[in-house]
N, C-alpha and C positions, 0 to 999 in steps of 0.2 A: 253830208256831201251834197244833197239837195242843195241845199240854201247856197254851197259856192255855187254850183253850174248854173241857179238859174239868176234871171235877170232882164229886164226889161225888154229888150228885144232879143228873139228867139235867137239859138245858134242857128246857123245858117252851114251847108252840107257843103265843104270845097273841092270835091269832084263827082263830076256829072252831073251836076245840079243844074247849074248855068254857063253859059260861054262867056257872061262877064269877066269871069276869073279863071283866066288860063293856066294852067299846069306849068308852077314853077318848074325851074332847077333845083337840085339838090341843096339845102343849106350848105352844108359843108363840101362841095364837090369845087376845086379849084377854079372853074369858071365863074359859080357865083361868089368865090371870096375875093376872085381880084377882081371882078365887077363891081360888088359893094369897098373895096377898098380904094379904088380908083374913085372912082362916085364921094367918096369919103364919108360912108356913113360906119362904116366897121374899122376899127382899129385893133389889130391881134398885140402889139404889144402894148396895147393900155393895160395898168395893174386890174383897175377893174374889170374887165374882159377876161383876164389869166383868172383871180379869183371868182369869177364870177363860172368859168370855165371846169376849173377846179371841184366845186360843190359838185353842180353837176354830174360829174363823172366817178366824184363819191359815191351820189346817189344811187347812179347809174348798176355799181358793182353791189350795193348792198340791199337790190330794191329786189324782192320777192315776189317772183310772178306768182306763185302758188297762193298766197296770200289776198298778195293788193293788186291781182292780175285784173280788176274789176276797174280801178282807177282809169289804166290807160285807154279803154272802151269807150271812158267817158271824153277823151279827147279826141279819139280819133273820128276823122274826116268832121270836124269842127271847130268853126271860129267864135276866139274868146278875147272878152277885154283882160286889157292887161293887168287889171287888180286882181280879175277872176281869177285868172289865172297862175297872179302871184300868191293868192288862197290855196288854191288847189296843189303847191308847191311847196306849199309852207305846213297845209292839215295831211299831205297823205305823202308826202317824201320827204319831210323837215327839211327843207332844203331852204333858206331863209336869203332872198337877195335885196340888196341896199338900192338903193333908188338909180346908182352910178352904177351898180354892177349888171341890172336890169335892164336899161338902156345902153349900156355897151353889148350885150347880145339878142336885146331886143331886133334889131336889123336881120339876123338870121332868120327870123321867124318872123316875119312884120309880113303882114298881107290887108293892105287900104288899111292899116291905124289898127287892127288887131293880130289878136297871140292866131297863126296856124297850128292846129294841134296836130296835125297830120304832120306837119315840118317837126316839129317838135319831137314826136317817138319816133320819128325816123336818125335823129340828133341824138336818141336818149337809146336806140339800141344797137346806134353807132359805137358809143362808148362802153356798153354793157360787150360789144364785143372785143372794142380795141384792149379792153382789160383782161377776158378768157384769153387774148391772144397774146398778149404780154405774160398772164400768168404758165400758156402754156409753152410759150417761146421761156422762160428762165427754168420753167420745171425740164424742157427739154436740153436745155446747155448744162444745168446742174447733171442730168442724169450720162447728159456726154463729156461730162468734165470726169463724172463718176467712174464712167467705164474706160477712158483714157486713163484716170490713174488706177483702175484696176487691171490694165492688160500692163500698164506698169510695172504695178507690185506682181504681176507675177513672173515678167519678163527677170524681173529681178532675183526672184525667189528661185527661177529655172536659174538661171546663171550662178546665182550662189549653191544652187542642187550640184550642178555640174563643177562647179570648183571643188566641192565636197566629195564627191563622187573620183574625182580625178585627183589620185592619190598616187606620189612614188615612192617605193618601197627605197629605204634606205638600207646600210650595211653596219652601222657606225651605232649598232643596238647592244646593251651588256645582256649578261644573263639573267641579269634583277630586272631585266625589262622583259624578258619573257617569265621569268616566275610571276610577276605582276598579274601578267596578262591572261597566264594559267587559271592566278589564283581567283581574278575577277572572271572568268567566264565558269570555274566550277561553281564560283557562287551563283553564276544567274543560272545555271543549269539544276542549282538545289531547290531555286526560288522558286521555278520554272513548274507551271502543272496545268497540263493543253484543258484538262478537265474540270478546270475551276472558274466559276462565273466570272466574264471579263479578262479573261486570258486575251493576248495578244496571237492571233493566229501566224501560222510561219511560212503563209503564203509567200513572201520573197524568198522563200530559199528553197521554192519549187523549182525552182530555174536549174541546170546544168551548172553553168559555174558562176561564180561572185568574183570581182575585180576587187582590190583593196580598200577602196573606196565607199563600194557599195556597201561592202562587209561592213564598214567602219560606221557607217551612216543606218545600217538594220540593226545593229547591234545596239546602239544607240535608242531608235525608234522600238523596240521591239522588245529589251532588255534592260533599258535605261543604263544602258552599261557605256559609260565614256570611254576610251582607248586613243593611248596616243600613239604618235605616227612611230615610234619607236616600236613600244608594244605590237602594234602591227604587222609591222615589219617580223621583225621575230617571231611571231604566231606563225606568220604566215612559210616564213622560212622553215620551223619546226615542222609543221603539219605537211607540208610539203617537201618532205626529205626525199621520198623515192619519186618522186613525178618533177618528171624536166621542164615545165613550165611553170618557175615558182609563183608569177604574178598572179594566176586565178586560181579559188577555190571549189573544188570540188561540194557541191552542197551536200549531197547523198553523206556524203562520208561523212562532212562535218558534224552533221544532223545524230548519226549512229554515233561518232566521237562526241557528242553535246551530252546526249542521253544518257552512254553509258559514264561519263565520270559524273551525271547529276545521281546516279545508281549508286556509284561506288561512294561518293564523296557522303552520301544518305543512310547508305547503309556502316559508313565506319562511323557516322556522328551517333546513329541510335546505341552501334553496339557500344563507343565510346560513353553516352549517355548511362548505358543500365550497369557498365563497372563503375561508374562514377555511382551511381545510386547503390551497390553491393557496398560499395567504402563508405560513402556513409554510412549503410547501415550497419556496418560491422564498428562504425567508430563511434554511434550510440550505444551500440549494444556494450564498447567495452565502456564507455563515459558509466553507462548505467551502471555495472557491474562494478566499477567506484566509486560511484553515488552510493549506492546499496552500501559498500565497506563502509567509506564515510562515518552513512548514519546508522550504520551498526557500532563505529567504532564513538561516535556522540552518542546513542542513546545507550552503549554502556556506561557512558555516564552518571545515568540517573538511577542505576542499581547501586545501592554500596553494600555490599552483605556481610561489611563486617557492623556489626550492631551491637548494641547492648540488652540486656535486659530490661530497663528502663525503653526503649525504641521499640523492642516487640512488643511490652503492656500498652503502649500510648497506640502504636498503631492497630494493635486487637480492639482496644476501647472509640478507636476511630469509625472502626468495621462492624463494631456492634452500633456503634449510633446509629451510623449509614442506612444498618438493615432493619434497624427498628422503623426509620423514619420512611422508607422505601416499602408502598404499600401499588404493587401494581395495576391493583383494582380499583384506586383512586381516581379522579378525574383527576387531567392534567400529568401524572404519572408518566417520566420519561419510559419509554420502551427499553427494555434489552435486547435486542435484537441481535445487536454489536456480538454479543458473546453466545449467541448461538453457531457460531463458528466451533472448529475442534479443540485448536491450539491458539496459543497469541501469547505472543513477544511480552516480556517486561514493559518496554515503554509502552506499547500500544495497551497493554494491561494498565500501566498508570495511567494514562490519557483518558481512558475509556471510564475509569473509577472517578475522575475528575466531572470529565460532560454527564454522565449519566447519574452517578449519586451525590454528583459535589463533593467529591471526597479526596482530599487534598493532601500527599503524604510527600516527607522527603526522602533522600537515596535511600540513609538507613531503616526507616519504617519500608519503605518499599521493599529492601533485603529482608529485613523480617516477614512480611507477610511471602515474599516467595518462597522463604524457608517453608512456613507454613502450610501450603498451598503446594507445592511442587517437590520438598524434599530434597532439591538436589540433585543427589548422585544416589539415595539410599532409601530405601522399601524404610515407613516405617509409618505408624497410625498413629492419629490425632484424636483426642479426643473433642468432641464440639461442644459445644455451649446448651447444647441440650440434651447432653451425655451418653451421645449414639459414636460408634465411631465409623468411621470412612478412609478408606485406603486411597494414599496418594503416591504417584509415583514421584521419578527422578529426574526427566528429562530435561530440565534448563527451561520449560515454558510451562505457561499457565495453563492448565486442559479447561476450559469452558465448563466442561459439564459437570466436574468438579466444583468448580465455584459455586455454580447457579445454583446446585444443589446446597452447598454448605452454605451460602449466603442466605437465601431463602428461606432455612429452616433455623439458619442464626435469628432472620425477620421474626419469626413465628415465634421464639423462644423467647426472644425480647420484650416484644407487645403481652405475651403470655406472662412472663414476668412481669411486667408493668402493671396490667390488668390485675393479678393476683394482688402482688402489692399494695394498689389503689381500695380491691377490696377489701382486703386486709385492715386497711387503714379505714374505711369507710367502717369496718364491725368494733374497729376498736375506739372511733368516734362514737356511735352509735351504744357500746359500752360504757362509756364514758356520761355520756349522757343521761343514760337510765340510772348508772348509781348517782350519776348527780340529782338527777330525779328527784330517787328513793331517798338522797339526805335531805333534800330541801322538804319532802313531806314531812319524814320525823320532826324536823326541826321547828315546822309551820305546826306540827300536830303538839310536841311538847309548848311550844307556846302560846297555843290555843289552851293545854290543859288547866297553866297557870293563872289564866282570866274567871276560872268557876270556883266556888266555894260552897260547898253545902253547910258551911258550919256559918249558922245569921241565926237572929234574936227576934224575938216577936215583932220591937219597934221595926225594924229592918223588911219586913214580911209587910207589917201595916204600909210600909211608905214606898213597896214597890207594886202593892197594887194600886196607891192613891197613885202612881204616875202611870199607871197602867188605863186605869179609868179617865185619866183627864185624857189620854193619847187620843183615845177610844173615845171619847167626844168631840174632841175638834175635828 
C-alpha cells in the first residue's frame, strides 16, 4: 500500500490547508451534476459512466469497514494522481476501471488534474448507504406485504370460524342419524382419559351453553370426532328433549352425559371381554379333552395284545439285549429319569423304550411285554431271569418301579451270564491248551527217544570220538 500512495510529489491536504482550493460542492448533489453536465464534462447516460458507476457501488456494498477500514484513511482529505489512485482501486477494492469508464467519472472528482479523495468517500459512502437503504426499504415492503397477507389469512380463517360456527339445525334427520351420532360420541367418550399425557383439555365446554356450531366445531378439535349437520341436529334434538330451547347445549350436563356413557360403554366392553375369554377358555379345555380322546384312541394303536408266542420270546430276547447292553455307570449312558415317574401309558412306555434304550418293538411285542409287566386285570408272579420273583399288578399301565427294578437286575443277570460264560470259555481254552501242551511233549519226548541207541560196536565208539577230538580242535 506504501508504494501505491507515494510518489513524486507529496499529497497535498484539501481542507484548511490553503485558500487556493476552495471547498467544492458535493460530487453528486444536483447542482454540481447539472453544472458539470451543462459544462459538458459528465455524461450520466454514457455506458461507460453507468458501468463505471456500477463497480463502484458493488464495491461500495461489499467493502468491510472492520477490515480495510484503514484504506479509506489513506484518502481522506488527499489529492491523488489518477493512476494512483486507479492502484489503490484496483489493490484494496478490486474494483478495476477501463481508461473510458475512468474518465467518464473522473469529472466528479477532478480537483486542478487530480483524484479528490475527500470527494471520493464522500461518493463511496453515498452508495454504501443508498444500498442499506434500498436493502432496508425491500426488507420493509416484504415484511408489509407479510403482515398484509397475514391479517389476510386470518381475516379469512375468522370468516370461515364463523361460517363454521354458524350452524342451523335441521328437521329432516332419520334415526340412523342419531344412532351414528350416538355411536361416534360413545366412542370418543371411551377414547377419552383427561389423565393421560397429551389429552385435549375441555376448556370449551367450561362455558354455560354451546350453539350447534360450536358443538360441531369442539367436537372436531377436541375429539377428532367429524359430525354432520344431520347427526347434529338429532343429537342436539335428543339431548334436549325436556329444555324448550333446543338450539343450545347445556355443557354441565353434556359433560356428566359424555362421562357417564364413556363409564358405561367401558365397563360392558371389559365385562364383554372376560366372557369372551371364559369361552375361550372353556372351548380349549373341551378341544383338549378331545385332543386327549384322540390320542388315546391313536396310541391304542400301538398296543396289539393279541400276540403269539413266538412275539413274547422275540420281545423278552429284545429286553434282555437292552438290559445287558444298558450299563448306567458308563459314560455317555442315557438317563432314566423318564421312569422315575409312578405309572406311564403303553405308548409313552414304548417311546420311552425307544429314546432311552434303542429298543424298538411292535404292537404285538409291545402286548406281550405288557402282559408281562402289568398283568392285566389278574395278580399273578413272574418269574425273572435271575430266578427271584416280583409281584405285578393289573392296572392297564406300566408301574415304573416295577420295570426299573426287573430291568436292572435283568442288566446284572445278563452281563453276569455273559462274564461266566466268557470264563467258562476262557478255562476251557486254557484246558485245552495244556493237554495240547502235555501231547506235544509226549510226542517231542517219544521222538527224541528214537534218536539214542546204546546198542554200537567198538568201530562206532572209535569213530565218535575221532569226531569228537577233531570238533575239539578247530
Amino acid at each position: 500500500m506504501t508504494s501505491v500512495l507515494s510518489d513524486k510529489s507529496s499529497p497535498q491536504r484539501l481542507r484548511g490547508s490553503s485558500s487556493l482550493y476552495p471547498e467544492p460542492t458535493s460530487p453528486t448533489s444536483p447542482a454540481r451534476l447539472q453544472q458539470l453536465s451543462q459544462q459538458g464534462l459528465l455524461n450520466e447516460d454514457s455506458p461507460h459512466y453507468k458501468a463505471a458507476m456500477e463497480k463502484l457501488f458493488e464495491a461500495s456494498w461489499k467493502f468491510d469497514r472492520g477490515k480495510n477500514g484503514d484504506l479509506l484513511k489513506t484518502l481522506d482529505n488527499r489529492e491523488l494522481h489518477c493512476e494512483q489512485f486507479r492502484q489503490i482501486l484496483r489493490a484494496g477494492m478490486n474494483v478495476k476501471l477501463s481508461n473510458e469508464e475512468f474518465s467518464a467519472i473522473f469529472p466528479l472528482l477532478e480537483n486542478n488534474g487530480k483524484v479528490n479523495g475527500c470527494e471520493f468517500i464522500l461518493l463511496f459512502y453515498r452508495f454504501r448507504y443508498e444500498h442499506r437503504s434500498k436493502l432496508l426499504t425491500e426488507r420493509v415492503e416484504i415484511e408489509k406485504k407479510h403482515r398484509t397477507l397475514v391479517k389476510a389469512m386470518h381475516r379469512q380463517q375468522q370468516e370461515s370460524l364463523e361460517k363454521k360456527r354458524h350452524l342451523e339445525l335441521v328437521t329432516d334427520y332419520s334415526e340412523q342419524d342419531l344412532q351414528s351420532a350416538l355411536a361416534k360420541i360413545v366412542e370418543a367418550a371411551v377414547k377419552y382419559d383427561k389423565m393421560m399425557p397429551g389429552a385435549v383439555p375441555l376448556d370449551a365446554f367450561v362455558a354455560e351453553y354451546m350453539n350447534p356450531g360450536e358443538f360441531r366445531e369442539q367436537m372436531k378439535l377436541v375429539f377428532h370426532l367429524p359430525l354432520s349437520v344431520k347427526e347434529v341436529s338429532a343429537f342436539f334434538n335428543h339431548f334436549n328433549q325436556d329444555q324448550q330451547d333446543k338450539n343450545m347445549l347445556n355443557c354441565a350436563s353434556f359433560l356428566v352425559s359424555f362421562f357417564r356413557m364413556g363409564f358405561n360403554e367401558k365397563s360392558r366392553r371389559i365385562k364383554a371381554f372376560w366372557e369372551e375369554k371364559k369361552r375361550i377358555e372353556k372351548e380349549r379345555e373341551r378341544k383338549k379333552i378331545e385332543d386327549e380322546k384322540e390320542l388315546a384312541a391313536k396310541n391304542a394303536l400301538k398296543v396289539n395284545f393279541t400276540f403269539t408266542e413266538e412275539d413274547k420270546e422275540r420281545a423278552i430276547v429284545k429286553l434282555r439285549t437292552a438290559a445287558k447292553l444298558y450299563d448306567k455307570t458308563t459314560p455317555g449312558a442315557m438317563s432314566m429319569k423318564a421312569f422315575e415317574v409312578k405309572e406311564m401309558p403303553p405308548h409313552i412306555f414304548k417311546e420311552q423304550l425307544k429314546r432311552v434304550f434303542n429298543l424298538n418293538v411292535n404292537p404285538p411285542e409291545m402286548g406281550a411285554l405288557m402282559s408281562v409287566f402289568d398283568g392285566m386285570s389278574w395278580y399273578f408272579c413272574i418269574e425273572t431271569f435271575f430266578h427271584s420273583l416280583y409281584l405285578v399288578n393289573g392296572d392297564g399301565v406300566i408301574t415304573c418301579e416295577e420295570f426299573t427294578k426287573v430291568f436292572i437286575n435283568m442288566g446284572f443277570e445278563e452281563r453276569e451270564k455273559e462274564l461266566k460264560a466268557a470264563i467258562e470259555k476262557q478255562k476251557r481254552y486254557e484246558q485245552r491248551q495244556l493237554e495240547e501242551s502235555e501231547k506235544r511233549r509226549l510226542v517231542l519226548e517219544a521222538k527224541n527217544a528214537m534218536k539214542v541207541s546204546y546198542a554200537y560196536t567198538d568201530e562206532e565208539y572209535v569213530s565218535a570220538m575221532q569226531k569228537l577230538t577233531e570238533a575239539a580242535w578247530k
